[in-house]
N, C-alpha and C positions, 0 to 999 in steps of 0.2 A: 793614540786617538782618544781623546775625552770621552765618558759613557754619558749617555742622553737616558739609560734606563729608568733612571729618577732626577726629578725635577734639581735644579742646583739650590735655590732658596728652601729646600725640605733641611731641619734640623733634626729629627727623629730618629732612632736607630731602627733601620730597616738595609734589606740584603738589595738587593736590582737584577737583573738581567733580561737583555733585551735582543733578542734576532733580526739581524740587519743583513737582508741583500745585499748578497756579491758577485761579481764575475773575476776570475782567476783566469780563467785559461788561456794561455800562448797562441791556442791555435782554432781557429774559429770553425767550429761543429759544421755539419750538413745543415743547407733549410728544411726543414720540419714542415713535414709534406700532411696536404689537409684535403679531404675528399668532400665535397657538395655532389651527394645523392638525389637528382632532380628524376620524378615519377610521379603517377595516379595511385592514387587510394583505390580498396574497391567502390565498388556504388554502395555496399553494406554500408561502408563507411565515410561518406561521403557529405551525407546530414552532419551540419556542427564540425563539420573538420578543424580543426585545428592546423593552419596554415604559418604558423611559428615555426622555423627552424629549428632542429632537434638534434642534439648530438647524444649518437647510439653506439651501444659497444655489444649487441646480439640479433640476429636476425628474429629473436624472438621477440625481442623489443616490437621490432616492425611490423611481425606478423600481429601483433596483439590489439596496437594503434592502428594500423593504416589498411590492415587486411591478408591474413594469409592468398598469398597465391596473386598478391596483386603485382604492380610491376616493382611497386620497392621490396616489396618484400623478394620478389624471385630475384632481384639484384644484389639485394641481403645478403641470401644463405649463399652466394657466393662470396662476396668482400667480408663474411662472420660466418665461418659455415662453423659445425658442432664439432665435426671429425677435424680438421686441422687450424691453423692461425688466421689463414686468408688475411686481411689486412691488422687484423689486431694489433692495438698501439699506435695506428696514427687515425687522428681523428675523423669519425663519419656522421657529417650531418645531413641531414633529411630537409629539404626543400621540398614539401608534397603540392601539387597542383590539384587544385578543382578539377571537374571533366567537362569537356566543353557543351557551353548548349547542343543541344539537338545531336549529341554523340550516340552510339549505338554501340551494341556489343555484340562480337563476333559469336557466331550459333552454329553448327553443326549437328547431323541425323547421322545416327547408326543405324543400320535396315539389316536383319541375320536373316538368312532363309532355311529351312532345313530342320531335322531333328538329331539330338546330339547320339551319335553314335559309339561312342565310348569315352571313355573319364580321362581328363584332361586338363589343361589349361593354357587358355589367351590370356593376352596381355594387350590394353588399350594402351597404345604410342599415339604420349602427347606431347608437342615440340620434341621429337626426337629423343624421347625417354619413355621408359617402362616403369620407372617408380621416381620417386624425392625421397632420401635420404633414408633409406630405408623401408619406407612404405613402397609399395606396388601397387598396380592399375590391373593387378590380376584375374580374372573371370574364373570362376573355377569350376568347370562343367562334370557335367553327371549324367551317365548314359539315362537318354529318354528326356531329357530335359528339351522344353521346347521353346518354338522363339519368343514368348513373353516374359518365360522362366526366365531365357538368355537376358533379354534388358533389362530386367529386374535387377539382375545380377552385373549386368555392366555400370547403370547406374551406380549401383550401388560401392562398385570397386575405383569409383572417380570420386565420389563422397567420402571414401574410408580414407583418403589421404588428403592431409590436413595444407599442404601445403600447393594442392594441384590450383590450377589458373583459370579449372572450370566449375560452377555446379552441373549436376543431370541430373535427371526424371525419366521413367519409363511412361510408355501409355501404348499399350498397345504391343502391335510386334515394331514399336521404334524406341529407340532411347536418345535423346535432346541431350545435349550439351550447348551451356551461355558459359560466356567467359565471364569472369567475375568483378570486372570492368568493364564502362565503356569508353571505346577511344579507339583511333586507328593502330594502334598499337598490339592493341588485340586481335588485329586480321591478320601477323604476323603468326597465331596460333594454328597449331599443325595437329592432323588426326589421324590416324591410321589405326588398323587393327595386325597384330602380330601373330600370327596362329604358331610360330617354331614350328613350319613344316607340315601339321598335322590336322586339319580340318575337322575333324572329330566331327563330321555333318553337318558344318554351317559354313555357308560362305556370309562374307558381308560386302553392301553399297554407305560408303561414307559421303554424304553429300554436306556441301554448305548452305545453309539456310538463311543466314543474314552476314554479311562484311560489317566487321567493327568500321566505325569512322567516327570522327572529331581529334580535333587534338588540342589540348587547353593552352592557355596562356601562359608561358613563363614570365611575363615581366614583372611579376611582385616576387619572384626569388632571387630575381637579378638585382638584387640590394646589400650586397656584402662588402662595400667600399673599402672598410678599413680591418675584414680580415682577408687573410691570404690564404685563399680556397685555393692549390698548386695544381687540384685535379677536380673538371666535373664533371661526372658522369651524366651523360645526357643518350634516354629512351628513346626520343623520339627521330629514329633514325629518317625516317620519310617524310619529313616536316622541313622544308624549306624554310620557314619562315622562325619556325625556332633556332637552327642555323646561322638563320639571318642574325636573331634575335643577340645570341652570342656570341658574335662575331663583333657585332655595336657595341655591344658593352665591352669586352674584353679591349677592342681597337687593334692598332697597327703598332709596332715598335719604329716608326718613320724617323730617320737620320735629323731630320730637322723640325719635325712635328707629329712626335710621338700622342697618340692618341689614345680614351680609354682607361683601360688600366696600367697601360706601358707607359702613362706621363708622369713624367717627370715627379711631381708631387704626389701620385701614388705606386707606381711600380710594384703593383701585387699582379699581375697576368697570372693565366691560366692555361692551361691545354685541354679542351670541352673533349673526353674520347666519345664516338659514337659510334655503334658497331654497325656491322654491314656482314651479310649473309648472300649477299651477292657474289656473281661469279666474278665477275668483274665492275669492281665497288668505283670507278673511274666517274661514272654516269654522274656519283654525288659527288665529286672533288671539280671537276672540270670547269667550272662556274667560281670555284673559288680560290682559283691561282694565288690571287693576290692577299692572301689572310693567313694567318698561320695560328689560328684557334681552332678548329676542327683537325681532330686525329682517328683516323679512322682504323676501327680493330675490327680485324678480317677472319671472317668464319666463314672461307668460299664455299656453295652447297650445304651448309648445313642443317639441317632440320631444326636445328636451334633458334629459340630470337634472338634479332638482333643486341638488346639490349644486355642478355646472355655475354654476348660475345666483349662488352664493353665492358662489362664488371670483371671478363678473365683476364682482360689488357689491363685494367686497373689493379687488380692485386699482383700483378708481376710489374706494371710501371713502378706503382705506389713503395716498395717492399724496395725495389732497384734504386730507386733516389732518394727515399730514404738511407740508406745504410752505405751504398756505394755511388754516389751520381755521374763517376766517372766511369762508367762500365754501359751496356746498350742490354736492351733486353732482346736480343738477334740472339737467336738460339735460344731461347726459353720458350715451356710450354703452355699452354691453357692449362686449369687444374681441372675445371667444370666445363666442357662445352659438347655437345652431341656432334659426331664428328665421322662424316661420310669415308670412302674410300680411298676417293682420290680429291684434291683442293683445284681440282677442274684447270683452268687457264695459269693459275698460281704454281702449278706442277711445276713449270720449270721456269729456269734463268732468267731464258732472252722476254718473256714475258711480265716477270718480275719486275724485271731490270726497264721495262715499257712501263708497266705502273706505277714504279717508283715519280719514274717523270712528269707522269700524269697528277703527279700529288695524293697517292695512293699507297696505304701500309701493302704490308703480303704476309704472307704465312702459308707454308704446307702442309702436307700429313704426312709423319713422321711414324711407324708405329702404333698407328690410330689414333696419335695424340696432332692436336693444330702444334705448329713450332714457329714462334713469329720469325719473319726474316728482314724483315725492314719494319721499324715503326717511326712512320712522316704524320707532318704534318700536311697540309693542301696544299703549302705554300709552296710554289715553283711559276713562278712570273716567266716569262719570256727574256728571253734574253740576259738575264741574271745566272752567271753560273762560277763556283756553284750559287744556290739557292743558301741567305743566308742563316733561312729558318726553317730549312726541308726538315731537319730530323728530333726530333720530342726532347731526343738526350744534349740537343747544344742547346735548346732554349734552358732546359733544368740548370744545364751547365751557366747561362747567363743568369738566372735566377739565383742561383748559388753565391756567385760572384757580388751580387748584389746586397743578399743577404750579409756573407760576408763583410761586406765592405760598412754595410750596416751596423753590426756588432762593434766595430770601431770607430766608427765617429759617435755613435750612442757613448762608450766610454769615455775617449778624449776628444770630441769637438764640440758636441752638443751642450750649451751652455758656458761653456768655457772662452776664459777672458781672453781674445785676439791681440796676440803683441810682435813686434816685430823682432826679427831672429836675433838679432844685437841684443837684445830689452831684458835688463836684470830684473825678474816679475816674482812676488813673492805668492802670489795668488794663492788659492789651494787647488785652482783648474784653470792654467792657462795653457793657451796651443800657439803654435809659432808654424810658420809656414814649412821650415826648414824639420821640426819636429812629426813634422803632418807626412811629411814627403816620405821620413823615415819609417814613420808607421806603414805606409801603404808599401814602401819596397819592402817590409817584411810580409806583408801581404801577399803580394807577389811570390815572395819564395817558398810561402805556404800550401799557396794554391798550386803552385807546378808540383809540390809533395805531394800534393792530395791526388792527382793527374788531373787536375781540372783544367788546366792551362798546361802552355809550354814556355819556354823561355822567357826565363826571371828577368834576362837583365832586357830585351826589348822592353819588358812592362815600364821598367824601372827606368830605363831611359827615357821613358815617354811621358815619367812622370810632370808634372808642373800645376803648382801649390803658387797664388798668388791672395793677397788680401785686396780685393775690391780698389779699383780708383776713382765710384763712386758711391757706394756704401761701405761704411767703417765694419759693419758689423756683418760684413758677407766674407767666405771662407772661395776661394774659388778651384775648383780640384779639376784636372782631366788626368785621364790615362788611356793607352791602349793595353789590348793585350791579343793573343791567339789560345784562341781553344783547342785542347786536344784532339786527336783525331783518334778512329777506333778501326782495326783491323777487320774491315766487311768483306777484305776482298782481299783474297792472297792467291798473286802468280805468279808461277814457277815454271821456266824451263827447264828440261835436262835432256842433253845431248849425250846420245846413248851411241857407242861402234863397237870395231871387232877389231879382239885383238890378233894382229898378222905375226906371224916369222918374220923376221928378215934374211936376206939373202946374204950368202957365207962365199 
């Protein structure tokens, strides 16, 4: 190949070299999986926001722009925590929303009574935790200390961690906690006090003083046309209308009039996770049979929020299609999520196996750890079965294919000269139907390697490559193929007796 490093009419004695993109490889990678982090800023930060998408590689990033202890940030230090990888290496951008007019921010009163009777220490549980990342909500009591002492000191162990989701103030014998946002997302916020058993002479009344409400507008982040966001994280679990919101965008993968982002001309879809802390998370799915954009990541009972719960499906989705997409995240655990005793209605099978239908993920408690057991999408239409978009890992799996298939027409079809399979063509990039066909049966054989698919040669059979009979310069391709299937359910008989003598 000729070097273009230096001009050809140059006479001069000089050296060249010049770096030129390539693609080498036989076998076409995983899609490269992209996370859109859609949240509120605090109110702190809220003035001059900066509503530009932002791609971030530290929750410290988040906490610095948008607000320690806000909701991106608390979705952060899960998908970037300090102590392990959480998503690291595939990329996280921040979509931040405004807060909507007239929102409020969730408030809560601590009330102690009593005088402290010996040295000790409480712990103020918030969302279902004692500390962030090593900081504690610790109280640290001292015999004689009384209840002003005490809110002083409670205050003041909700301000010493950098990361919590409230501020407080004493006054008096109360201590006030405001979340540090407002939105309805914030009345998701949980308070309790911890004694470890030991009352050391105070009891407490935890009351709620205001319900956060509002919930802002996503539609200026719903502008990612031409990149492929594979996952977004979406907070606002009780928000219908956000729901709604991405569902329109995203659209339908419809047999004959695909919609969205499943058309034809852009085929970048998404799967929106949004968590749920409900016992039975059905109430939000049942209304959306028909979609297969919402996935819902189930923390049943938890003290946690929900938004919590969607960042722990996202760094175990995220990580799984990345690296293996042919594999389910069934049996894997949360890394981060506050996590009750028992997973209430999710306990067992027959119930599972009812929400699955309903268009409902599951997950139980394992160990003290959530351990997902089904991750669906909404999608479960009536009469459809199966459902051809129930489960997160076959859409990856069509996404993949696509991608794939992508990677090879970008090399050989994409601008390249159309001639017919006879046609002695000197070109330096021409494609022949009969060349096209062969490229995509290696496709084929690649993807059953990969276990993304099964059966090479139905693909292959199904192939058919035509040149247009009425534009010259159209390439015309179909194929089918079957997607793998994954071992969710293994049953076994065994027929068990005894063994006799026989008679002599």
């Amino acid at each position: 190949m000729p070097s273009n490093s230096i001009p050809s009419n140059w006479i001069s004695r000089i050296v060249g070299y010049t770096n030129t993109r390539g693609n080498f490889q036989t076998v076409s990678p995983n899609l490269p999986q992209s996370i859109a982090l859609f949240g509120e800023a605090n109110d702190a930060n809220q003035t001059g926001l900066d509503l530009t998408p932002t791609e971030v590689t530290t929750s410290q990033q988040v906490g610095q722009k948008y607000g320690y202890g806000s909701p991106l940030h608390i979705m952060a230090r899960i998908l970037l925590p300090s102590s392990n990888n959480g998503v690291s290496g595939i990329p996280v951008t921040i979509y931040p929303q405004l807060k909507a007019v007239s929102s409020a921010a969730k408030e809560y009163s601590i009330t102690p009574t009593g005088t402290a009777t010996a040295n000790g220490t409480h712990y103020i549980k918030i969302a279902g935790r004692n500390g962030l990342d090593g900081q504690f909500y610790a109280v640290n009591i001292e015999i004689g200390d009384t209840v002003t002492t005490l809110c002083s000191k409670i205050s003041d162990s909700i301000n010493a961690v950098l990361g919590c989701p409230f501020t407080a103030f004493s006054e008096g014998d109360d201590a006030f906690l405001t979340a540090k946002w407002s939105g309805l997302t914030s009345n998701d916020l949980t308070v309790s006090v911890d004694t470890q058993g030991k009352a050391l002479g105070f009891t407490y009344v935890v009351a709620s003083e205001q319900n956060g409400a509002g919930t802002p507008s996503i539609a200026s982040s719903l502008t990612f046309d031409n990149i492929w966001h594979t996952i977004v994280v979406n907070p606002y679990a009780g928000s219908t209308t956000v729901m709604d919101a991405l569902e329109a965008y995203n659209g339908l993968p419809n047999d004959t009039n695909p919609t969205g982002r499943f058309r034809g001309d852009i085929f970048k879809p998404f799967i929106a996770i949004t968590g749920s802390v409900d016992d039975d998370p059905s109430t939000i799915t049942s209304a959306r049979l028909d979609n297969c954009t919402i996935a819902i990541a189930p923390a049943p009972n938890s003290l946690g929020l929900p938004m919590e719960a969607s960042a722990n499906m996202t760094v175990l989705f995220a990580n799984l299609s990345q690296n293996t997409p042919d594999l389910d995240v069934g049996g894997l655990t949360y890394p981060d999520m506050p996590t009750p005793t028992s997973a209430g209605t999710m306990q067992t099978a027959a119930n599972r196996n009812t929400l699955v239908q309903m268009g409902t993920s599951t997950a139980d408690v394992i160990n003290g750890k959530y351990r997902v057991q089904d991750f669906v999408t909404t999608y479960a239409p009536i009469g459809e079965n199966p459902p051809q978009y129930r489960y997160c890992r076959n859409l990856m799996l069509d996404f993949n294919v696509r991608f794939s298939y992508m990677l090879l027409e970008e090399l050989y079809v994409i601008g390249a000269v159309i001639a017919n399979d006879d046609d002695v063509v000197l070109s330096s990039k021409v494609i022949k139907p009969k060349t096209w066909k062969g490229k995509v049966s290696d496709l084929a054989d690649q993807l059953v390697q990969r276990g993304l698919l099964v059966d090479s040669k139905f693909m292959k059979d199904g192939i058919v490559v035509n040149i247009s009979t009425v534009n010259p310069d159209r390439l015309e391709t179909f194929f089918p193929y079957k997607r793998s299937g994954v071992a969710r359910i293994a049953s076994t008989t065994a027929q068990a007796g005894f063994n006799f003598g026989t008679l002599s």
